[in-house]
Phi, psi and omega in degrees: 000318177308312175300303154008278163332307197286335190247355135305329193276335196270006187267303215267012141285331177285296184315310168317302190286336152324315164071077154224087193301314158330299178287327200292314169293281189327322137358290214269359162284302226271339179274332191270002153296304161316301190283345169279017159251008183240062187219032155273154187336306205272333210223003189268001178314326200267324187275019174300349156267328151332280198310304172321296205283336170301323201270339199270338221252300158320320173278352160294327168241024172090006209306138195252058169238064201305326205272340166312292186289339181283299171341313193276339164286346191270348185262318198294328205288326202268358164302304178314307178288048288121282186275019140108024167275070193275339166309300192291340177303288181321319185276341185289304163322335162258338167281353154295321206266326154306339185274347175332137140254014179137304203305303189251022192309308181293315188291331191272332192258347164252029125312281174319322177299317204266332153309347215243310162306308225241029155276322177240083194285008176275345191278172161242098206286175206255339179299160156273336179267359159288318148325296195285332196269335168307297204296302184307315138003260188321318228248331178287309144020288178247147185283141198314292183266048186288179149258036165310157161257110174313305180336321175285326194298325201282338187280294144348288187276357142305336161297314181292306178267355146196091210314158177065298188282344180301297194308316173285347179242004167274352175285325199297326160254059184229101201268018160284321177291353196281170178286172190252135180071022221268327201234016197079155213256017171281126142356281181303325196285295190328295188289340169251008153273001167295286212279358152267359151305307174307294203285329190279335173303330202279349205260016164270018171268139177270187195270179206282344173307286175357288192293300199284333122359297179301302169327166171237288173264082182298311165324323187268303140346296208290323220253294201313293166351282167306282199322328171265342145328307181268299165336304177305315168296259178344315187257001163082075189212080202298287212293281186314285063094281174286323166316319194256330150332292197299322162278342166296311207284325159335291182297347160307167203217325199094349196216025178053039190221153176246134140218144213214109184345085259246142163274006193255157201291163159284347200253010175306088171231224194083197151310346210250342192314330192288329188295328174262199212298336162269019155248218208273326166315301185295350185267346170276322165298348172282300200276308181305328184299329171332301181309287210286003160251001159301289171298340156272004171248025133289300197286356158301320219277345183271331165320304169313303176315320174295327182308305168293014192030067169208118164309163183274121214056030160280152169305141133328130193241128185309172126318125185306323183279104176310139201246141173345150133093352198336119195195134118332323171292344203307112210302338183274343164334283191290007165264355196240344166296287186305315197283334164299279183324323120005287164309288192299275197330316173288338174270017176283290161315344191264347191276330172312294172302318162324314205271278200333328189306285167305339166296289219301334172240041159065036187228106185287332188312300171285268279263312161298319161336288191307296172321306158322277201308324177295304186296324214255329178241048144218022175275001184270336183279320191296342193272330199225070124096333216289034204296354192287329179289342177275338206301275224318316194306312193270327179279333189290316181293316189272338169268351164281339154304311164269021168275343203264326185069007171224104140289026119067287163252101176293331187281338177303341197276295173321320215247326136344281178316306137335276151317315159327284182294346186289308179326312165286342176277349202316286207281357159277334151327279177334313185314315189240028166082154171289155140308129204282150209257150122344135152001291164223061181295000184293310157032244185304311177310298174312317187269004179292313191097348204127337194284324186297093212264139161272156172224178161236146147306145177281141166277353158278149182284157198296168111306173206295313187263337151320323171293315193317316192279311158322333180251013159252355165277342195265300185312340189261353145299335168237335171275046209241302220288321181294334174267309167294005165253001162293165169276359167276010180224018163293114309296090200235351190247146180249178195294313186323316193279007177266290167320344182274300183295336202284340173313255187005295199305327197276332190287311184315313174309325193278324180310298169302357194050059172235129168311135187261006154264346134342301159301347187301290209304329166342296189262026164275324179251004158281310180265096179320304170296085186321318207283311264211333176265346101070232163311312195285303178332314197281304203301291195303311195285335181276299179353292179266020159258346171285318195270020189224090163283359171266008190241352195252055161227016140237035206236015157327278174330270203299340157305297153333319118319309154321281170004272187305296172356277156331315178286320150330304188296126178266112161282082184327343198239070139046252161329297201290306145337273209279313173323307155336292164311297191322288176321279219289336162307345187255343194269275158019277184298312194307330192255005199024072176251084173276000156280346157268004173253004149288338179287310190268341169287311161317280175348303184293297185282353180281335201273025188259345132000285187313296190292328150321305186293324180290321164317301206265021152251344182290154163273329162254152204242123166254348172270131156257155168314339170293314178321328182294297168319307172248008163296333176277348158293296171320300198269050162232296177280006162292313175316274196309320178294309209286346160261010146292315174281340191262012186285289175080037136106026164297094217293307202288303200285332163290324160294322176293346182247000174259347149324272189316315145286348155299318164312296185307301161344309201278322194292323169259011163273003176247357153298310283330110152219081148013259205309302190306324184290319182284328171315290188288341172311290183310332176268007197235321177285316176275007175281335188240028141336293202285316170308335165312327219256285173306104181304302199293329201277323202280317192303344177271008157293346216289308136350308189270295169301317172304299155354275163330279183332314206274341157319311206244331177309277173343304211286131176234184227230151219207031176093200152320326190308329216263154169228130188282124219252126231230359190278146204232152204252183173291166173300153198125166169298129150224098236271322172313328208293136173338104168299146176300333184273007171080055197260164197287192171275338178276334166334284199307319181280346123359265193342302215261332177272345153324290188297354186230000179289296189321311175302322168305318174291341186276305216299326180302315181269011183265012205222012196022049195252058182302337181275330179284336152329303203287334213263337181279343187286295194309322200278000172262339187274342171298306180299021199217346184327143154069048185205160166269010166271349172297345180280327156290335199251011150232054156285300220291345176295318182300321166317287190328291180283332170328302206300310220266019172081053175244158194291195207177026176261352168268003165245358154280329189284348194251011159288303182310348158289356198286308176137169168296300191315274189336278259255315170285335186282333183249000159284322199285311215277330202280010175301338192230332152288348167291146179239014183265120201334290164318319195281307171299352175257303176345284209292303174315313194278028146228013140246028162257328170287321200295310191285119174248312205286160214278308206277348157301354190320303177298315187276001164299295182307346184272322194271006169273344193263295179293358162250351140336303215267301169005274180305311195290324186291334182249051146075003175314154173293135158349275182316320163295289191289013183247012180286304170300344184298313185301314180304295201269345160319274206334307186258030163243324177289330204279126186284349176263035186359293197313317204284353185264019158295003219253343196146156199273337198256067186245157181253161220270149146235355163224346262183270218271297210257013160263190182238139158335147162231319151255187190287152174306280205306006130341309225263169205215312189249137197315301177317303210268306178300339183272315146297321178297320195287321188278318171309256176324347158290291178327257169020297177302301183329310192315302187278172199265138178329322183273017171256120172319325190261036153267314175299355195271305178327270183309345203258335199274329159283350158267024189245312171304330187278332179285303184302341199259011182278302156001305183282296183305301212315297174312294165333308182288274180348303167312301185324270177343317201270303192302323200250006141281355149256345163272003174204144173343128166308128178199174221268147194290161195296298193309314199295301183302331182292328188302285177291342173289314182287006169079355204255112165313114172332119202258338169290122130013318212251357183266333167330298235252147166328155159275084136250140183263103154276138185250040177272141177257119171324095189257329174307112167305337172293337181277338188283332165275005177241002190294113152222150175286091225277181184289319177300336163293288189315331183272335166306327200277358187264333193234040175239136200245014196282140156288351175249035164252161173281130173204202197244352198249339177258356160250132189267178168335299177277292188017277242256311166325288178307315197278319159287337162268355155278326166309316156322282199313316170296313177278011163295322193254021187039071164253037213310318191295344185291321220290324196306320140343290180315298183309308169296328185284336172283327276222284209288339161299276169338296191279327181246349170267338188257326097145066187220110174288308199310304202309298189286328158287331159323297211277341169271003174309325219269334159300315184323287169301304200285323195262002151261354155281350174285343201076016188223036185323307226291323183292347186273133182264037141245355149329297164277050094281045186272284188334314151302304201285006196259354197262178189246125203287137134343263196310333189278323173304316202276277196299347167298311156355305168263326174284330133017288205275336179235118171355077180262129193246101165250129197296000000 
């Protein structure tokens, strides 16, 4: 507007010289029409010589355009007075009050008056309202961040207008003043004597008679009031501030008049009468001044609130320190929740009364005002739905917009009219719940912001009163859709808000069970404009494939169309564009068309330029930049799974979809949205799982992931902020994803930053970058403190340094809350990653003292037999290692487990050189006979062959290995018989396995009935004609009985321990003993470890026994030797392939 100005000014000097007082006016309508939007604080100084000259130049040719020239003098007094010109302020001003006609007479004499004081500062005027009007002056003055304090000035002229009663209601948030103990020293007691502190200062103000009673002069009272309201807002002086509000808000009446002793004569009447102080000017001028202290005494009260950390119509917020009785019901609770809530009605009400204000004297300006200020301190309900809390506020606000017949900012009037209807349809939504969302329905969720309700049709028709409410949700949806299709806002509404109604509308349809194609024309002949019918059409047709998810799994074809559509469609909005895609890319995935949803995703992500650029152009802004960030994070991880199914084992396409999703990642961390960050983290961490398993594939992830890591670390969870991202991850592991077991969303991101700290740390040692391993180790158990993911990764520290021979005794201490057991395991492992001799006798002997209690015994006993073997392969004396050996005899023999426990150096009183105290053939359980066979194997090795107690030793381990064929056999057998009478003969589990693996069966016995003979082999003839029939072999693969061969009674090591007693027997040439020894590896190998290659060894190795015996003929394995000599295919492939790949143990 200013160059405008400046070339009107320079026209209306060419019209001067001209001597055409006609033009000369025409000009100066036309500069003052420019100049009244720059008639602000900050701008009106630069038109001050236009206006200067506008005024010399109308006053030169008499212009009888008075109410104009009274205006333009009246703008020159407050420039003047502004740059500290009061002389010259003072003549433009009494040349206003002459040019007056009646209209602006009270506001120019007491201007004038209070110009005519601060002219003569020696007098002292007599008034108290001359006085508050100097001090506000003085106080309007100084500048916001001077560091003067205003506040005593302000304070002062509150005192001058109501001594005493000013002072009682400025106590009331003066939280010194409340009494000390008066309700008890609880939390809940503090906060409800605040707030009846508050309230009894305030209600000792009296009511509006009172004051105006007192008063003489109300207008004048009334005007100071307000000055100081609004001074007080401006310099932020909250409490001075709701204090002259409060005494201001005294002169309503209700009916937006003051009353007061009128200063105009009584016999005053005529035509001229409207013109003075009692007339229709000053009472419009009354109710605006009214206005505008409504509205600063919402936005004090709302100050209060924030102060009390609560938003407007938010809940009360508890105290952190939890208190006795903590309750809602609790009474001080609930006086001091009602006193909030209190607070939030009156600034509701004072924004109410503001709109109200504005009806009654037809100025649409406050009604719009009031409407602004409510939507803008009520967005936190509008972001989580809350529109039903919104209804009586928001109906009120549309119907005096439409008592005005001017809507005046049409899209607030649409997004109103809106909110109306969402409020009435709410609880019928609700009623049946949201429609199970799609994989990735976040979408939509996200870019709604919240607003965006699901329904279901009802299958019952409405009740009475339910209809009622749908069809007046329905009438504020076309009186939505009629104010943004007239031709005087046509495009003045931008497409979100369109897009909002057109939501509404369709939910509205659904309620109703009414088709919505039926209805297109409706809005065919609303939206005038083809390209805007369009837009609503492409809006309206996904709206109800989003809202029927029980219709899109035959709904391809017509997805597919929509499609083009959209593309079709010239879009105004950006934003609303990509929210579009987004939807249709989740509705795409959802039918698994994944060349559309690649098609709406490209689409969706070329726009994020546009749409950012569009954010800082819209005029009402209904999008934030986070709304964007994660609608384009949604259509990143929509992208990326979708060139994961469109890949077909394409390396390049794969690689291009963990880009892309590492994008999504990037797009909600600029978001800060949590729920979301973690999402696409997750589809991005389980996409490049496979990949994982190969050091050259993974190490180029390293990068992308630490990224990832620094995402996820920062970001914390902010409340309401957050929009809960409802996307579901792909099929696969996913170690972030919600558990059956009810793990959070903080959990998850544990998990998920856990899981990728591990990984990182395998890439570091797979490159033998031990320190930064360790140094990446220290920074995950600090990001992990206090959580049960800290506990692996500080095994792995303890591991780390064992390997690299740093002590580990300040990282075992922070174990021992762990338990013994934890603590003997991770002493054990480190024991075994160490290569230091010393270090490794350390780690054994403290994980063997850390086990005291009785239910630790078995893991005593594996790791006292593995430091037996220990001591001895590394040159220890003999006599240590055959003490522990001896040591884990006692406490498998011993009936008193706890009492073999007494100490590590105590003498064997029981196993070698003592007597049984029970019987072998006693023993009940396998696992304990399967340790004595390792134990007494040792025993032997120790001792030198030619020693009686190396035969003994050994004669004592084939004596364990016959119990434990005993045990199972017995075991087995019933078992066998029962369930071959309860169900039909069909082909054995080993026969079917057999055949999965391509490898033709080598027992004998799948030939033969399923009959289970059940004589246990006693005979060396018997042992060579010995096979393990099947129905056995399957017990022993799925059975938990301990007194069985199983996976839970057999260890590891076994089958180690069984070939080295075999050895040892066929040392002393003993052969006939080995065949036991052999069936029992031969039945491990094959059905627990389930390794065929393993299991044709040992029986070559049966083979090789019965011909040295001389009785080949007798062994049924015999005609396989040609099988059993081959290499199983599938066991080759995979020794082959693990061949390539690198195993890294900490």
């Amino acid at each position: 507007h200013l160059k405008e100005v400046v070339k009107l000014d320079q026209l209306l000097q060419t019209a001067v010289k001209e001597g055409s007082p006609r033009a000369v006016q025409v000009v100066c309508v036309t500069q003052w029409s420019f100049c009244l939007p720059l008639l602000e604080h900050k701008l009106r100084k630069f038109i001050k010589k236009p206006l200067l000259n506008m005024a010399r130049v109308l006053e030169e040719i008499q212009s009888k355009l008075l109410d104009m020239r009274c205006q333009v003098h009246s703008e020159m007094a407050v420039i003047e007075e502004e740059e500290g010109c009061l002389e010259a302020s003072l003549t433009h001003l009494q040349k206003a009050v002459l040019l007056d006609n009646g209209t602006q007479g009270e506001r120019l004499s007491s201007a004038l008056q209070l110009l005519r004081l601060r002219s003569a500062p020696s007098e002292t005027p007599s008034r108290p309202e001359d006085k508050a009007a100097l001090l506000l002056q003085q106080a309007r003055e100084m500048l916001p961040q001077s560091s003067t304090d205003c506040r005593p000035t302000l304070v002062s002229a509150g005192l001058l207008l109501a001594p005493g009663e000013f002072q009682t209601v400025l106590d009331a948030d003066n939280t010194s003043k409340i009494p000390v103990g008066g309700l008890g020293p609880e939390p809940a007691a503090q906060l409800a004597a605040k707030a009846q502190h508050h309230s009894t200062s305030v209600q000792k103000v009296g009511g509006p008679s009172t004051r105006q009673s007192k008063d003489k002069d109300g207008a004048e009272r009334l005007k100071l009031w307000a000055t100081l309201a609004k001074t007080a807002r401006k310099q932020e002086a909250w409490d001075v501030c709701r204090a002259a509000c409060r005494f201001g808000l005294l002169y309503d009446d209700g009916r937006g008049t003051v009353s007061k002793k009128c200063r105009c004569s009584e016999e005053e009447s005529g035509p001229d009468r409207h013109h003075g102080c009692c007339g229709g000017h000053t009472r419009v001028h009354t109710s605006g001044l009214l206005a505008e202290i409504c509205f600063v005494d919402a936005e004090a009260t709302i100050q209060l609130l924030l102060a009390e950390g609560v938003k407007l119509n938010g809940p009360a917020v508890p105290p952190q320190e939890p208190w006795v009785g903590s309750t809602e019901e609790d009474p001080h609770w609930v006086v001091y929740r009602d006193w909030i809530q209190a607070q939030s009605d009156r600034a509701t009400s004072s924004f109410l009364r503001a709109a109200e204000l504005g009806a009654q004297i037809q100025d649409q300006s406050l009604i719009t005002n009031a409407a602004v200020y409510l939507w803008n301190y009520s967005h936190h309900l509008l972001e989580a739905g809350e529109f039903q809390r919104l209804l009586p506020t928001f109906q009120t606000l549309v119907g005096m917009l439409q008592a005005t017949e001017d809507y005046g900012n049409p899209t607030l009037c649409v997004l109103l009219c809106d909110a109306v209807a969402q409020g009435l349809i709410q609880p019928l939504s609700e009623r049946d719940g949201p429609d199970p969302a799609s994989a990735e329905a976040q979408c939509k969720d996200e870019a709604e912001k919240g607003m965006e309700l699901s329904t279901s049709v009802h299958g019952t028709p409405l009740n009475h009163a339910a209809l009622q409410r749908v069809q007046k949700a329905l009438k504020m949806c076309e009186l939505a859709v009629n104010i943004f299709s007239s031709k005087t806002t046509r495009g003045a509404v931008p497409a979100a808000a369109k897009q909002r109604v057109m939501t509404t509308w369709v939910q509205i349809k659904r309620l109703l069970q009414q088709p919505i194609g039926s209805t297109m024309n409706w809005l065919r002949e609303k939206c005038e404009n083809p390209e805007v019918f369009v837009m609503v059409q492409v809006l309206v047709e996904m709206l109800e494939s989003n809202m029927n998810p029980k219709h899109l799994e035959t709904a391809g074809p017509r997805v597919s169309a929509l499609v083009n559509m959209a593309s079709e469609c010239s879009w105004s909005d950006a934003v609303v564009e990509l929210q579009v895609w987004c939807q249709l890319a989740a509705v795409c995935y959802h039918v698994v068309d994944y060349s559309l949803v690649l098609r709406c995703t490209q689409n969706a992500l070329q726009l994020e330029e546009a749409a950012v650029k569009s954010l800082n152009t819209t005029p009402c802004l209904l999008f934030g930049p986070s709304a964007v960030s994660e609608m384009l994070s949604g259509a990143a991880c929509l992208r990326g799974l979708s060139l994961v199914c469109e890949s077909s084992g394409d390396p390049d396409i794969y690689r291009e979809a963990l880009k892309v999703l590492r994008s999504g990642v990037s797009f909600a961390e600029k978001a800060e949205n949590l729920d979301l960050c973690v999402t696409a983290a997750g589809h991005f961490w389980n996409t490049c799982l496979p990949l994982t398993q190969n050091p050259e594939e993974r190490w180029p992830l390293r990068e992308q992931l630490e990224n990832i890591l620094s995402a996820l670390v920062p970001t914390t969870r902010h409340g309401n902020k957050q929009k809960k991202a409802k996307g579901s991850g792909a099929p696969g592991a996913m170690p972030y994803g919600k558990s059956q077991h009810g793990a959070t969303n903080d959990d998850m991101v544990l998990a998920l930053r856990a899981a990728i700290y591990g990984l990182l740390i395998s890439m570091h040692t797979d490159e033998a970058d031990y320190g930064s391993a360790l140094q990446l180790l220290n920074r995950a158990i600090r990001d992990t403190s206090h959580t049960r993911h800290q506990l692996p990764l500080l095994k792995d520290r303890i591991f780390l340094k064992a390997h690299l021979g740093e002590s580990i005794e300040l990282d075992m201490e922070a174990l021992k809350g762990e338990g013994g057991q934890c603590c003997s395991s991770v002493w054990h492992q480190a024991a075994l990653c160490t290569r230091d001799i010393n270090q490794q006798l350390t780690c054994y002997q403290r994980a063997i003292t850390s086990l005291t209690s009785p239910e630790t015994r078995w893991h005593k006993v594996d790791i006292l037999i593995e430091f037996g073997r220990w001591l001895y392969f590394h040159n220890f004396p003999k006599e240590e290692a055959r003490q522990q050996i001896e040591w884990a005899v006692d406490i498998l023999l011993s009936l008193e487990p706890a009492e073999a426990a007494d100490s590590e150096k105590h003498e064997c009183s029981l196993g070698v050189h003592g007597s049984f105290t029970q019987s072998v053939f006693g023993i009940k359980e396998v696992r304990r006979l399967d340790l004595l066979v390792q134990a007494h194997v040792l025993l032997a090795v120790m001792s030198e062959r030619s020693s009686q107690e190396h035969r003994v030793n050994l004669l004592r381990a084939h004596t364990f290995i016959l119990q434990i064929w005993q045990l199972s056999f017995s075991a087995a057998c019933p078992v066998s018989v029962e369930i071959a009478k309860s169900r039909p003969p069909q082909t054995p589990v080993s026969d079917r396995k057999s055949k999965k693996r391509k490898v033709k069966s080598l027992t004998p016995a799948e030939d033969k009935p399923a009959v289970l003979d059940q004589t246990f082999p006693s005979t060396l003839k018997d042992w060579t004609q010995y096979v393990c029939p099947d129905p056995v072999r399957q017990i022993f693969r799925t059975s938990s009985n301990p007194c069985c061969i199983s996976k839970h009674s057999i260890t590891k090591q076994t089958l180690f321990y069984l070939t080295l007693l075999e050895e040892e027997l066929h040392a002393l040439s003993l052969p006939h003993l080995t065949l036991p020894i052999l069936h029992l590896a031969e039945t491990i190998a094959h059905d627990l470890l389930e390794r065929t290659s393993l299991s044709d060894l040992y029986r070559l190795k049966i083979v090789k026994v019965c011909l040295q015996l001389g009785v080949e003929s007798s062994s049924p394995y015999q005609e396989k030797l040609l099988d059993l000599s081959r290499n199983q295919e599938e066991e080759q492939m995979f020794v082959n392939s693990a061949v390539n790949v690198e195993v890294v143990c900490l």
